[in-house]
C-alpha positions in Angstrom: 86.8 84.5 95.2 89.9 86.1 96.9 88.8 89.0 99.5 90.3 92.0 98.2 92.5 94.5 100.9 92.4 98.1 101.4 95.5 99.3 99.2 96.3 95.7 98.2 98.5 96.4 95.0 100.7 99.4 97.2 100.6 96.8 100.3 102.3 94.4 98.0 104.7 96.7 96.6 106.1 97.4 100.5 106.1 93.6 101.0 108.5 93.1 99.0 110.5 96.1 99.8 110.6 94.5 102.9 112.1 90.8 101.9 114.4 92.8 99.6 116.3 94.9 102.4 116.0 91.9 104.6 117.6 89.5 102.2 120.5 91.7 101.3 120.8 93.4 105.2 119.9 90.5 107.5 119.2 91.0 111.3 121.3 93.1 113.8 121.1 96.6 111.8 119.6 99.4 114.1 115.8 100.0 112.8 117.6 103.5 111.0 119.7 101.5 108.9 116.0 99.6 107.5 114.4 103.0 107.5 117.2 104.3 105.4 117.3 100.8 103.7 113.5 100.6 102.9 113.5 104.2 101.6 115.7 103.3 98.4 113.6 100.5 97.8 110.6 102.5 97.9 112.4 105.2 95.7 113.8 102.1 93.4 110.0 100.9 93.1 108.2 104.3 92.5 106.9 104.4 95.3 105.9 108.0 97.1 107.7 107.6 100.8 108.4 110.0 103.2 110.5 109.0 106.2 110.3 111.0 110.1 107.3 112.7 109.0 106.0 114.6 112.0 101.9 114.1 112.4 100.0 116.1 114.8 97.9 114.7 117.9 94.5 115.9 118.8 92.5 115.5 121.5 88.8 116.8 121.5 89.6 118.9 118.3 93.1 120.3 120.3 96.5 120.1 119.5 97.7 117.6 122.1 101.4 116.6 120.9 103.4 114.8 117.5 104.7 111.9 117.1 107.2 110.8 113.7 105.8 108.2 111.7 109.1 105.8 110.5 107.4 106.0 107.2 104.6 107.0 105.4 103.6 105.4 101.8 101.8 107.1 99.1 100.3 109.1 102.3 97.9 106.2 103.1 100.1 103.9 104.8 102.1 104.1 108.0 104.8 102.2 108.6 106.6 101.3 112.1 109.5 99.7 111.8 111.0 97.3 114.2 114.7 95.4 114.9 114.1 93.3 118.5 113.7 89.5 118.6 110.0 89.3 118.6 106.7 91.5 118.3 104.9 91.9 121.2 101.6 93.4 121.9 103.0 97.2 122.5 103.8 97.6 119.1 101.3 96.8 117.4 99.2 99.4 120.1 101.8 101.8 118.8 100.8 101.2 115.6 97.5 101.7 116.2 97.5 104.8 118.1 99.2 106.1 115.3 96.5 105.1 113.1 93.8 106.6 115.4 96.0 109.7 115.7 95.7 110.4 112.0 93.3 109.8 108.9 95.5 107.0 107.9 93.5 104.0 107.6 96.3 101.5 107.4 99.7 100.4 108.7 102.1 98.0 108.7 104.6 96.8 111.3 107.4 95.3 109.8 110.0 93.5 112.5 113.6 92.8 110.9 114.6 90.3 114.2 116.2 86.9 113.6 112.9 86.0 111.0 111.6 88.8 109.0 107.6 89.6 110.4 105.2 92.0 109.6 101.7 93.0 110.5 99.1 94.6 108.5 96.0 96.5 110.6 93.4 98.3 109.3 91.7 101.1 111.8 
């Protein structure tokens, strides 16, 4: 039996948001253009996406700073979106500080570099 993910069916949806802007767009775009990009797929698919969403840091229950999430999905998924030639291990901390930042319990790092890559992590 196939192990079933936290927000599997939405997680899919976004996967192939991602192959779509990548197979029309390419590499080389600055990561705004996929933001913009991946927001009309989102839009296309019926899928609840909100793009530069400010989300508040706390620290010991105090209001320590923001940070914008690229884009949030269906508000239960961040995503950080990348355009460099390969993921390294600082994004994916990024991502996960983001995660730890918020009640969010999953994101997704998509990279559009040379090859298409993404990375799902659960928190």
């Amino acid at each position: 039996m196939a192990k079933e993910y936290l927000y599997e069916d939405v997680t899919e949806k976004i996967i192939k948001c991602f192959y779509s802007v990548y197979d029309e767009l390419g590499s080389g775009f600055l990561e705004s253009v996929y933001e913009r990009s991946l927001m009309i797929e989102f839009n296309d698919k019926g899928l609840k996406a909100l793009n530069q969403k400010s989300l508040d840091v706390y620290y010991k229950k105090q209001l320590v700073g923001d940070f914008k999430a690229d884009i949030i999905v269906e508000d239960k998924i961040i995503i950080e979106i990348k355009a460099v030639t390969k993921l390294i291990p600082q994004h994916e901390a990024q991502l996960i500080n983001y995660l730890k930042a918020t009640d969010i319990k999953l994101g997704l790092l998509v990279n559009f570099g040379e090859k298409l890559e993404f990375k799902r992590r659960v928190f």
